[in-house]
MOPAC internal coordinates of N, CA, C and O (Angstrom, degrees):
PM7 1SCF
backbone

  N    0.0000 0     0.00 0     0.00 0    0    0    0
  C    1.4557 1     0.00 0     0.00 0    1    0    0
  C    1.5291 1   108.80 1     0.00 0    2    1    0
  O    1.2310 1   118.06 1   -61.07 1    3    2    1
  N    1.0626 1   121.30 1   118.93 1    3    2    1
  C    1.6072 1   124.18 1   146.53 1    5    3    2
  C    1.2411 1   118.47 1    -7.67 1    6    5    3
  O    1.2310 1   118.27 1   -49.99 1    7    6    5
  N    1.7367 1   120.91 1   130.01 1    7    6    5
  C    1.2590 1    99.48 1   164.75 1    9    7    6
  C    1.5778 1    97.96 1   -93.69 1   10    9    7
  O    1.2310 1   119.32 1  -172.53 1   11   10    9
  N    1.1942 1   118.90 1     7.47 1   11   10    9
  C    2.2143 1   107.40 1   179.94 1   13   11   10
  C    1.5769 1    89.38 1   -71.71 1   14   13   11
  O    1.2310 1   120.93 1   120.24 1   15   14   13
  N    1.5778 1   115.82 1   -59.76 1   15   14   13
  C    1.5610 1   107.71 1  -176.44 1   17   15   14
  C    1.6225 1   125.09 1   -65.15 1   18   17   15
  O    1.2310 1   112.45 1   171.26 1   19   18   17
  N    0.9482 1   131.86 1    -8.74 1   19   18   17
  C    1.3316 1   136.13 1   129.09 1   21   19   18
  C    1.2723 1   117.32 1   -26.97 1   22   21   19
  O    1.2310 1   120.50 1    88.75 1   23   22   21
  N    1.6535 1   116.64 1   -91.25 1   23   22   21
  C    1.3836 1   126.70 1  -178.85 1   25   23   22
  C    1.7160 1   106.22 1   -32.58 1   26   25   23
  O    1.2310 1   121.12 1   124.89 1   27   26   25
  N    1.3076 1   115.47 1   -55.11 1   27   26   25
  C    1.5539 1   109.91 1  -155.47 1   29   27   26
  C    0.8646 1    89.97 1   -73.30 1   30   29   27
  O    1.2310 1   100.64 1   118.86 1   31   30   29
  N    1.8070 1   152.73 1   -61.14 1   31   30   29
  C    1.2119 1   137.96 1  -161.30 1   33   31   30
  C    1.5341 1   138.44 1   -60.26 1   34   33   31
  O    1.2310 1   131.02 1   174.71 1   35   34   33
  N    1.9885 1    96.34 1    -5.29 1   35   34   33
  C    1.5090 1   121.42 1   173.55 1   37   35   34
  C    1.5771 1    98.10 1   -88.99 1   38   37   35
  O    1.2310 1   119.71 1   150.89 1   39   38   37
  N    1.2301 1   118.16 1   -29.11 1   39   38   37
  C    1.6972 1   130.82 1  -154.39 1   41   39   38
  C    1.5997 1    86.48 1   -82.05 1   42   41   39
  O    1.2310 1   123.84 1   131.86 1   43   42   41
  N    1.2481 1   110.24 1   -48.14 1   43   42   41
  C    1.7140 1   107.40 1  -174.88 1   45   43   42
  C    1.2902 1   105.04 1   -71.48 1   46   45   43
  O    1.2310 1   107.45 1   143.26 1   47   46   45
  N    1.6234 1   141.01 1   -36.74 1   47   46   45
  C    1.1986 1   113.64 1  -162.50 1   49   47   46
  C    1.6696 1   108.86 1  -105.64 1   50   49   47
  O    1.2310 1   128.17 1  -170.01 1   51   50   49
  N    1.3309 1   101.88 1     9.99 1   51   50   49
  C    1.4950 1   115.67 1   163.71 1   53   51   50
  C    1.6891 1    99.63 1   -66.68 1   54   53   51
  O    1.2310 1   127.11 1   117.81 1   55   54   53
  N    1.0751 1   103.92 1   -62.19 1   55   54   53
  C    1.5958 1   118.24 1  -165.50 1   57   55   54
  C    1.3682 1   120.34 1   -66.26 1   58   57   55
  O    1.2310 1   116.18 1   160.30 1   59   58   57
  N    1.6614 1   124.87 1   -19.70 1   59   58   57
  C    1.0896 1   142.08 1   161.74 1   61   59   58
  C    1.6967 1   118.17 1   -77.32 1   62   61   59
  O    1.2310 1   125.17 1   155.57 1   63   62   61
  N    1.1395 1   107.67 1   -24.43 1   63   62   61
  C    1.1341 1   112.98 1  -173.23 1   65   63   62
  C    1.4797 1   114.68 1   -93.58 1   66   65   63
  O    1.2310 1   127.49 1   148.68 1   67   66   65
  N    1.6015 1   103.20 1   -31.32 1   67   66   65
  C    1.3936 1   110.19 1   166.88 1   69   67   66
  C    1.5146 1   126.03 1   -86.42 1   70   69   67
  O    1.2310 1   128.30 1   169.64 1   71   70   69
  N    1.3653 1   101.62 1   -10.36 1   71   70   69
  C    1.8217 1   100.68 1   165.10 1   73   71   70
  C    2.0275 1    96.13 1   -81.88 1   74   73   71
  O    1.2310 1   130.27 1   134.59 1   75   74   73
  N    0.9678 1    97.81 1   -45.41 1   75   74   73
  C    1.9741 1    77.37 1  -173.32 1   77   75   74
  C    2.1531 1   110.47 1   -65.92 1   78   77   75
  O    1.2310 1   135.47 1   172.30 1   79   78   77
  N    1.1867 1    87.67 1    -7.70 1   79   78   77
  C    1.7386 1    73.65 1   159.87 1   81   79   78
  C    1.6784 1   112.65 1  -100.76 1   82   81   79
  O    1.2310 1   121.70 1   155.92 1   83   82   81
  N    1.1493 1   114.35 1   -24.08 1   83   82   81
  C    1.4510 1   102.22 1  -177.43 1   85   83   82
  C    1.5991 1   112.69 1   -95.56 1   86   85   83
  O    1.2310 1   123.64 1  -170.55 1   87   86   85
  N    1.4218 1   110.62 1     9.45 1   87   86   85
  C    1.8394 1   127.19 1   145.40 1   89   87   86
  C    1.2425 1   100.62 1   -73.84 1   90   89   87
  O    1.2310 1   111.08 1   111.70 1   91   90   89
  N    1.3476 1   134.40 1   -68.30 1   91   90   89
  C    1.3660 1   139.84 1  -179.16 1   93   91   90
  C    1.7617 1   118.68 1   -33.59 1   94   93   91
  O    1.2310 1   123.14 1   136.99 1   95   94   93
  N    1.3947 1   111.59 1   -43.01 1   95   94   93
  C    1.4576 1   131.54 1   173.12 1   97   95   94
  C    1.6596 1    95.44 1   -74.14 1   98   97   95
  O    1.2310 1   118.72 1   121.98 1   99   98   97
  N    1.0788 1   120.04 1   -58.02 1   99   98   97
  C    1.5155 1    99.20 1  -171.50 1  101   99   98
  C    1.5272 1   109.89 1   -71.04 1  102  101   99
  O    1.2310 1   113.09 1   131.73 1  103  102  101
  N    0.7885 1   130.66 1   -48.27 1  103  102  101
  C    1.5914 1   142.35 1   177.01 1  105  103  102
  C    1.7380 1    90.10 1   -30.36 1  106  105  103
  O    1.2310 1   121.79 1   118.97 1  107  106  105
  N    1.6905 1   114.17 1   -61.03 1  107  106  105
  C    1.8461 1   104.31 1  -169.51 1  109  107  106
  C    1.4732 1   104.67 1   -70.57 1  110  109  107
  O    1.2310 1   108.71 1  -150.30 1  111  110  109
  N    1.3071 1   138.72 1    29.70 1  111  110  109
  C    1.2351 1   111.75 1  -136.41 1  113  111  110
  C    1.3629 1   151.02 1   -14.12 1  114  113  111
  O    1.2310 1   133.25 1  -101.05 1  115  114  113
  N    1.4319 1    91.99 1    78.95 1  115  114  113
  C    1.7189 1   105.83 1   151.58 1  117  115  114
  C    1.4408 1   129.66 1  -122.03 1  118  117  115
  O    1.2310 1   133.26 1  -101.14 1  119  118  117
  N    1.5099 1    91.98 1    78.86 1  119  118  117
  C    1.3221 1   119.13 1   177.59 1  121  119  118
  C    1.6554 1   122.98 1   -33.12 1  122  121  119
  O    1.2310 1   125.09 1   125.70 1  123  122  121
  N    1.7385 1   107.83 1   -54.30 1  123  122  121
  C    1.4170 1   117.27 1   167.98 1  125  123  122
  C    1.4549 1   117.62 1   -50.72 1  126  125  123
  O    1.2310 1   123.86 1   127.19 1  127  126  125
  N    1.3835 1   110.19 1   -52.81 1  127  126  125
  C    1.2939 1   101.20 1  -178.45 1  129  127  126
  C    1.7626 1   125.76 1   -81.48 1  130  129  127
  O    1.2310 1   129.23 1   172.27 1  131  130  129
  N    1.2349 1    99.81 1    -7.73 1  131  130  129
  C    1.9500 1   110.99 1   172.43 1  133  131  130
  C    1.3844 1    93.07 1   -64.26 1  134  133  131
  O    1.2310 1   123.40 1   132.65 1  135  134  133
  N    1.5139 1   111.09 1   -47.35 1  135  134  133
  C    1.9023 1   118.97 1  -154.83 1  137  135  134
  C    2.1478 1    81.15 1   -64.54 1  138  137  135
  O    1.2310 1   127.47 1    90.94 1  139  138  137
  N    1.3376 1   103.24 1   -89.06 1  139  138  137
  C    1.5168 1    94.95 1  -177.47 1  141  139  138
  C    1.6872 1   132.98 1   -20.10 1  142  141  139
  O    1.2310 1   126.37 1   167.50 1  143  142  141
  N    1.2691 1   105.37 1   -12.50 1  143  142  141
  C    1.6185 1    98.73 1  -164.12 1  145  143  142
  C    2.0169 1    82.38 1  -114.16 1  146  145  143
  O    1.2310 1   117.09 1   143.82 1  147  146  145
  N    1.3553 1   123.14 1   -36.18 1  147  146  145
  C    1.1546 1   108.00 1   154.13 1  149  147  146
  C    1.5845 1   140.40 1   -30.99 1  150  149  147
  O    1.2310 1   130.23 1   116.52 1  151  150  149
  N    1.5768 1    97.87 1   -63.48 1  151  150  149
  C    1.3070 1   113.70 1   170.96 1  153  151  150
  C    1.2728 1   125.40 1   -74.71 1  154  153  151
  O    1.2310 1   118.99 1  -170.92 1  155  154  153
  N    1.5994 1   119.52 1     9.08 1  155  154  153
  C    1.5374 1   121.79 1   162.69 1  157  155  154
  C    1.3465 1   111.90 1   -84.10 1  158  157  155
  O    1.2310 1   119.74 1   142.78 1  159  158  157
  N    2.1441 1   118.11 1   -37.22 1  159  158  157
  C    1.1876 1   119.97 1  -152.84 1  161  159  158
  C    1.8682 1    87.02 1   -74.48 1  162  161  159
  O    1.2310 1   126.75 1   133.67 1  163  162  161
  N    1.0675 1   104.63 1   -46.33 1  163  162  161
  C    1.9633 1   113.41 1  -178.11 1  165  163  162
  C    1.2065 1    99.97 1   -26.32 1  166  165  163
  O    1.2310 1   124.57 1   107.13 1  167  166  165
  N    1.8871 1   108.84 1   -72.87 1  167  166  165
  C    1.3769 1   103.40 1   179.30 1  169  167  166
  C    1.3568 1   128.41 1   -60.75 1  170  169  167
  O    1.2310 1   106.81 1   151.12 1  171  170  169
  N    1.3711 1   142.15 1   -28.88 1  171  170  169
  C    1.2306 1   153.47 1   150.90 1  173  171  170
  C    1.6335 1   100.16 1   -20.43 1  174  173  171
  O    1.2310 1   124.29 1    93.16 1  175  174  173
  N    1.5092 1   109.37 1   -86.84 1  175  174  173
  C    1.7484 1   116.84 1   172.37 1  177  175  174
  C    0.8628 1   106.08 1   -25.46 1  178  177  175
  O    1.2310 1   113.79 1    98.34 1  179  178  177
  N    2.1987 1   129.36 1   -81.66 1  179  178  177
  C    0.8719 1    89.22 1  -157.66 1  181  179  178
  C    1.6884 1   131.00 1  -100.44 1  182  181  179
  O    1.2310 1   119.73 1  -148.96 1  183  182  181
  N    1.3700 1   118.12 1    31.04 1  183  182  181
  C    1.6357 1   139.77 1   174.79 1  185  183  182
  C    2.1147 1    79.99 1   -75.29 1  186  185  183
  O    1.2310 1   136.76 1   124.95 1  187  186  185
  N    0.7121 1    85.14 1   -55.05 1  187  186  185
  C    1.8973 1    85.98 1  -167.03 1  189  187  186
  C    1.4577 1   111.08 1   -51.06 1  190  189  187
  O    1.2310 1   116.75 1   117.61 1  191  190  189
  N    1.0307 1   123.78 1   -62.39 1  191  190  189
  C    1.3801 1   139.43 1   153.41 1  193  191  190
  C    1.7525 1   127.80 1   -16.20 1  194  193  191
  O    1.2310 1   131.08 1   119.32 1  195  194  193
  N    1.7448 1    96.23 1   -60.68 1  195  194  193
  C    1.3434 1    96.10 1   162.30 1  197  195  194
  C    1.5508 1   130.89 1   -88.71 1  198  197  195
  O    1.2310 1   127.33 1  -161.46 1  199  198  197
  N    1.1607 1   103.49 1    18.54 1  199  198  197
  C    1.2607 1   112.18 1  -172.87 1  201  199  198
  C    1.7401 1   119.62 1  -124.34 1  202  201  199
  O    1.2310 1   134.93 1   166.11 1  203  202  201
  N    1.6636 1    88.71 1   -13.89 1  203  202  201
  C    1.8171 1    87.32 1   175.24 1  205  203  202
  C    2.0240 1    99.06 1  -119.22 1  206  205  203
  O    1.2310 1   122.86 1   153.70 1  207  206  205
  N    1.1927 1   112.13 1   -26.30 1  207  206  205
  C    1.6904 1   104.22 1   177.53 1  209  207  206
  C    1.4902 1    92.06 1   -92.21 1  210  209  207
  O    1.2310 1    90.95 1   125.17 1  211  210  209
  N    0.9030 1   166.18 1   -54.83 1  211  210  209
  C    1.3865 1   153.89 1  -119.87 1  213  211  210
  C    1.6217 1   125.40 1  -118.20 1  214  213  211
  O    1.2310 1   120.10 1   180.00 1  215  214  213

């Protein structure tokens, strides 16, 4: 097995896992902190991005 397909398939269920908590945050409303846990996975992508194509 690849370790690139490795990485992405950890990268996806990082990222899946962290959108159903920052549903979970909006759902209690805590909007601020859904927005923050949003704007980590963004940076996550694109930190990931420049770091496995580039």
């Amino acid at each position: 097995m690849n370790i690139n397909i490795f990485v992405w398939i950890t990268l996806v269920l990082v990222i899946l896992y962290s959108l159903g908590f920052c549903i979970s945050l909006w759902k209690e409303r805590n909007k601020l902190g859904a927005f923050g846990v949003f704007l980590l996975i963004g940076g996550t992508i694109i930190g990931s991005i420049f770091g496995l194509i580039i």
